[in-house]
Backbone as CSV, one residue per row, in Angstrom:
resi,resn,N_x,N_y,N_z,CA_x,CA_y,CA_z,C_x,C_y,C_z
1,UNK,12.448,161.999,35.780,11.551,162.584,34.802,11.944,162.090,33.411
2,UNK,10.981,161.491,32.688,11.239,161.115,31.365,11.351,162.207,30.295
3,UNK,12.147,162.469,29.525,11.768,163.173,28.197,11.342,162.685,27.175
4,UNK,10.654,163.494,26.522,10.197,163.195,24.957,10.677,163.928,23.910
5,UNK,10.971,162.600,22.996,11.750,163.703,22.412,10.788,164.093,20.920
6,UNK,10.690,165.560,20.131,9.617,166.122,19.231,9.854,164.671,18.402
7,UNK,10.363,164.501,17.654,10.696,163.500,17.060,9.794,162.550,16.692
8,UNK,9.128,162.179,17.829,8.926,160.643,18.221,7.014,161.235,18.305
9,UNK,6.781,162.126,18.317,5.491,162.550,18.353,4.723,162.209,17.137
10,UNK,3.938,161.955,16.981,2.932,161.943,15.938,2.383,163.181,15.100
11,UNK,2.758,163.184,13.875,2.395,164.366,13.150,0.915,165.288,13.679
12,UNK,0.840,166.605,13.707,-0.633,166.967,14.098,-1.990,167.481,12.866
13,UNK,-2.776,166.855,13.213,-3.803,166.744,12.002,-4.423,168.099,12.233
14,UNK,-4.984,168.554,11.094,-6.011,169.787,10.960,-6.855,170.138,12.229
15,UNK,-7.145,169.200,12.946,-8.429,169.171,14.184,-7.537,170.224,15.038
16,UNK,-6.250,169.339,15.130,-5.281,169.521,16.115,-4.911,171.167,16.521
17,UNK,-4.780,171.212,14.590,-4.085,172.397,14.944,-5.132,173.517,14.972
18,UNK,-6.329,173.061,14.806,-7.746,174.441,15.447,-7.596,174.249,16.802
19,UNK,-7.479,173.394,17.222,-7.290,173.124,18.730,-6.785,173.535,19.616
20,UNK,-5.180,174.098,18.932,-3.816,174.493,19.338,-4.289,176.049,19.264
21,UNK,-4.798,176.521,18.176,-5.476,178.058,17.997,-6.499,178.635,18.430
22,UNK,-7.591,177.535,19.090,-8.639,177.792,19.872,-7.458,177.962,21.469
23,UNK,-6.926,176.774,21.920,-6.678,176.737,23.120,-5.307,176.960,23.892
24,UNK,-4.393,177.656,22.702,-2.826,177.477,22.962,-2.437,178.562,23.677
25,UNK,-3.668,179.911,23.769,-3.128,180.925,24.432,-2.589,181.932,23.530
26,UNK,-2.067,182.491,23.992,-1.219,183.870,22.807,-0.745,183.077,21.841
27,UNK,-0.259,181.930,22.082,0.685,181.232,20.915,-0.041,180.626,19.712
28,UNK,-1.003,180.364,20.375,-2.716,179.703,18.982,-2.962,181.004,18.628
29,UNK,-2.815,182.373,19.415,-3.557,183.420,18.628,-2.708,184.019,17.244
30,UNK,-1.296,183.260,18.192,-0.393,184.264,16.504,-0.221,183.288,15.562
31,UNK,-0.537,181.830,15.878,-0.254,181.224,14.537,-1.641,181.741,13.456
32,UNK,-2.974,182.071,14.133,-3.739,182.700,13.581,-3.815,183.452,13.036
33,UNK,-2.921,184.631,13.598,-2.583,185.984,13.081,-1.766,185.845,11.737
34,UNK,-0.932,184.946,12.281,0.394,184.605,11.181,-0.131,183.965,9.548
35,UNK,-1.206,182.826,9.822,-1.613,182.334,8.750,-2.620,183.570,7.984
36,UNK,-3.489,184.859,8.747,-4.009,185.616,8.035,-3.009,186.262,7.050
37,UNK,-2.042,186.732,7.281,-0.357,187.706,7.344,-0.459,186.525,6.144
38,UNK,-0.036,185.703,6.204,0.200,185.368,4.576,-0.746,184.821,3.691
39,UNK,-2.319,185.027,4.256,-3.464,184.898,3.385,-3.535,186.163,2.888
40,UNK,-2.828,187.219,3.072,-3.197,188.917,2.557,-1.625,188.669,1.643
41,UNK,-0.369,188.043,1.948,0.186,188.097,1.427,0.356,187.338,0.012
42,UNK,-0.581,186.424,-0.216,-0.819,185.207,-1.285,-1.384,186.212,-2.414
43,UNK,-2.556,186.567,-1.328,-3.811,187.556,-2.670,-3.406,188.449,-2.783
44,UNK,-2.177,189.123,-2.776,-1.434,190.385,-3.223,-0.470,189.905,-4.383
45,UNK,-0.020,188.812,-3.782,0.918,188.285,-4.947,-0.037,187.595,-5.935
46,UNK,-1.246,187.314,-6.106,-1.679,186.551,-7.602,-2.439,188.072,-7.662
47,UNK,-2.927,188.932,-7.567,-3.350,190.191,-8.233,-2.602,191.099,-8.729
48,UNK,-1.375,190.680,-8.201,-0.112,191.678,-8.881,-0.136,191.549,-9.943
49,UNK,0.421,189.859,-9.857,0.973,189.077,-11.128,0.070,189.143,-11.839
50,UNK,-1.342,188.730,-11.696,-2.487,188.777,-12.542,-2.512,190.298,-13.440
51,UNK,-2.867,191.348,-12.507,-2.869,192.877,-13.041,-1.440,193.075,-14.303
52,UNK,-0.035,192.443,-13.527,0.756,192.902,-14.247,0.809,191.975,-16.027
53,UNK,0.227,191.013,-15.664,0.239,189.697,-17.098,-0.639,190.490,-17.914
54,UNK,-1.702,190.661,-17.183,-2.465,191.188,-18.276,-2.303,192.622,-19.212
55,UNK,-1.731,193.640,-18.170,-1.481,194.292,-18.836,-0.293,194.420,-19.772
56,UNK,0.994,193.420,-19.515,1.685,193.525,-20.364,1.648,192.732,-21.471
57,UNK,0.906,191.228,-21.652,0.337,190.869,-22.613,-0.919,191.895,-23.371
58,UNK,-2.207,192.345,-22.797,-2.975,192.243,-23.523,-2.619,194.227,-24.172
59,UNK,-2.513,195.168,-22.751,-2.443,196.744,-23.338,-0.826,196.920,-24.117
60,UNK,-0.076,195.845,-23.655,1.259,196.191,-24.619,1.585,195.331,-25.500
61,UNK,0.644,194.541,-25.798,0.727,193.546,-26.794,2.255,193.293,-26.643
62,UNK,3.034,192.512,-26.001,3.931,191.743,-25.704,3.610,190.666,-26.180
63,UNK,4.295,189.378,-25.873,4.527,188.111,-26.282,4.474,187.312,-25.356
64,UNK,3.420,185.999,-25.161,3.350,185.115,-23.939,4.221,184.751,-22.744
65,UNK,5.469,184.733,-23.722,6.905,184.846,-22.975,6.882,185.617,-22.123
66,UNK,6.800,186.835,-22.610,7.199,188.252,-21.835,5.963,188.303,-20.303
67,UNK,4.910,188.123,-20.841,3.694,187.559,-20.135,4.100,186.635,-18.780
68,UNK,4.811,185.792,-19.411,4.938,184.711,-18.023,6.320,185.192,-17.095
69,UNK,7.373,185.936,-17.502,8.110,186.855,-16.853,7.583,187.275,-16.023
70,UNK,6.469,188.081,-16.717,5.756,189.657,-16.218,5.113,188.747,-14.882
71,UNK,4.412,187.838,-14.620,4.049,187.010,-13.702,4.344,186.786,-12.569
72,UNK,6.122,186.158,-13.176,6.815,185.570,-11.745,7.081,186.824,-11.063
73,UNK,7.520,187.756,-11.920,8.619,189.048,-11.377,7.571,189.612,-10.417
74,UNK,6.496,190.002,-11.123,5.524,190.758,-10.054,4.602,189.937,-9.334
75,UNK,5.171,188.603,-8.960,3.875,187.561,-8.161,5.141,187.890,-6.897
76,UNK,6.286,187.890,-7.157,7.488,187.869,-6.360,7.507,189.319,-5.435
77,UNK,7.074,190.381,-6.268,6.571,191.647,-5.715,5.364,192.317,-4.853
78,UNK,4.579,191.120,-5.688,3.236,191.386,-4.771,3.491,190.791,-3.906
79,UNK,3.718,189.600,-3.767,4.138,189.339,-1.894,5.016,190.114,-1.310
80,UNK,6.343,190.650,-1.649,7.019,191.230,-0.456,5.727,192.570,0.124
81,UNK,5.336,193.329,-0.983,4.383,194.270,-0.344,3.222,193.738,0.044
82,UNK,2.745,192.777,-0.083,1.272,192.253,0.562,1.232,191.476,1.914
83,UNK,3.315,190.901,1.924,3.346,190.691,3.669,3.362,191.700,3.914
84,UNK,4.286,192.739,3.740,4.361,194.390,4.425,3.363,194.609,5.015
85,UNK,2.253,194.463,3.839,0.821,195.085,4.312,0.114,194.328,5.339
86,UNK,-0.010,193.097,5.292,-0.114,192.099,6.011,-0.021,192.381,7.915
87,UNK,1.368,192.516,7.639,1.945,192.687,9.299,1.580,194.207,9.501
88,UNK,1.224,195.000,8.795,0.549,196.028,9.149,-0.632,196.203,9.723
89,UNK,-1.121,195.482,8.970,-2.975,195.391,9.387,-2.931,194.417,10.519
90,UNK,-2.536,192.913,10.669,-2.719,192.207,11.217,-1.240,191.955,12.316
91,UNK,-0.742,192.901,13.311,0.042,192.874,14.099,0.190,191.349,14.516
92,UNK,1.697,190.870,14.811,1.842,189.818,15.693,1.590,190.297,17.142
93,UNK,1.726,189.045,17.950,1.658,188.898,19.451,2.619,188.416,19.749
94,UNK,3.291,187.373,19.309,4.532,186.587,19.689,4.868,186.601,18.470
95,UNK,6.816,185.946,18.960,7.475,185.757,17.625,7.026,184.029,16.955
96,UNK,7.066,184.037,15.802,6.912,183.004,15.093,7.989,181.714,15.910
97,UNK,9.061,181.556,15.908,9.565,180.588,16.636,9.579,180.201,18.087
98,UNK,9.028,181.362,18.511,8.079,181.136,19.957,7.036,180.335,19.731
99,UNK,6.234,180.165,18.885,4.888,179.817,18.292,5.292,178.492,18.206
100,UNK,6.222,178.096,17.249,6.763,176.889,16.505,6.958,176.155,18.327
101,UNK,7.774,176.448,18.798,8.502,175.728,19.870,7.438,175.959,21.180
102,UNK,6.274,176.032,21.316,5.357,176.667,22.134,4.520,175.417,21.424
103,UNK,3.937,174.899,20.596,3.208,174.349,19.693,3.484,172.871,19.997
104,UNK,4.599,172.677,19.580,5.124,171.300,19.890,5.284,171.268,21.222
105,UNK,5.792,171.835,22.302,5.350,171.446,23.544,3.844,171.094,24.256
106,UNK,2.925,172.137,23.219,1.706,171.814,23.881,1.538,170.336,23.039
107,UNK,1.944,170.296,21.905,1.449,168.971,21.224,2.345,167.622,22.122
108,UNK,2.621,167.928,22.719,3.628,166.977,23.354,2.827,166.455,24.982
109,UNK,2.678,167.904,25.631,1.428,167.645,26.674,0.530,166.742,26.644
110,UNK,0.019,166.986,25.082,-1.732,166.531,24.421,-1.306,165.248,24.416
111,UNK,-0.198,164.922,23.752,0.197,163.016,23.072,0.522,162.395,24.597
112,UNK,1.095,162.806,25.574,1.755,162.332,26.515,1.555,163.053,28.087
113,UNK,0.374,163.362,28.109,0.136,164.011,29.479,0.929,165.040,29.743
114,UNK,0.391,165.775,30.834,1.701,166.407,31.575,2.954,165.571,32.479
115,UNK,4.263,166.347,32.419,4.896,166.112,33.221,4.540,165.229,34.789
116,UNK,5.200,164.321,35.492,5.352,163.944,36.806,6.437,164.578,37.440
């Protein structure tokens, strides 16, 4: 039996990886799940930061400086609570490195048949 090693595979293009999420089984369903989980976690972190800039520039008349602080600190905040929220709403199915190592085997199938 030959091995392959990940390595040597060909990077997987966008098609691929709808492909892998249409057809991978539980493991396409959680990278799905997973990429929603940090699409709730993105738009929590720029509405934080957004809500918090503005109000500490414009209702506390602060200083641009203080402004772009106010940004990172609470863009950094809104994500930890917007994954929270995230994996709340949108439960996993599998673990993420199940996914990862589940992924590349099927991509490995796809490039190189199945096993003999």
């Amino acid at each position: 039996m030959e091995r392959v090693l990940v390595a040597n595979l060909p990077p997987m293009a966008k098609e691929d990886m709808r492909d892998f999420e249409r057809n991978g089984g539980i493991w396409g369903q959680q990278r799905k799940i997973r990429k929603t989980q940090l699409q709730c976690a993105g738009l929590s972190a720029l509405g934080f930061a957004t809500a918090a800039t503005y109000y500490s520039v414009v209702k506390r008349r602060n200083t641009k400086l203080v402004g772009i602080s106010m940004f990172f600190i609470s863009g950094v905040s809104g994500l930890v609570i917007g994954n929270f929220f995230g994996q709340l709403r949108y439960p996993s199915v599998a673990r993420n490195d199940e996914t990862t190592m589940m992924r590349r085997l099927w991509w490995a199938k796809k490039c190189y048949g199945p096993p003999n």
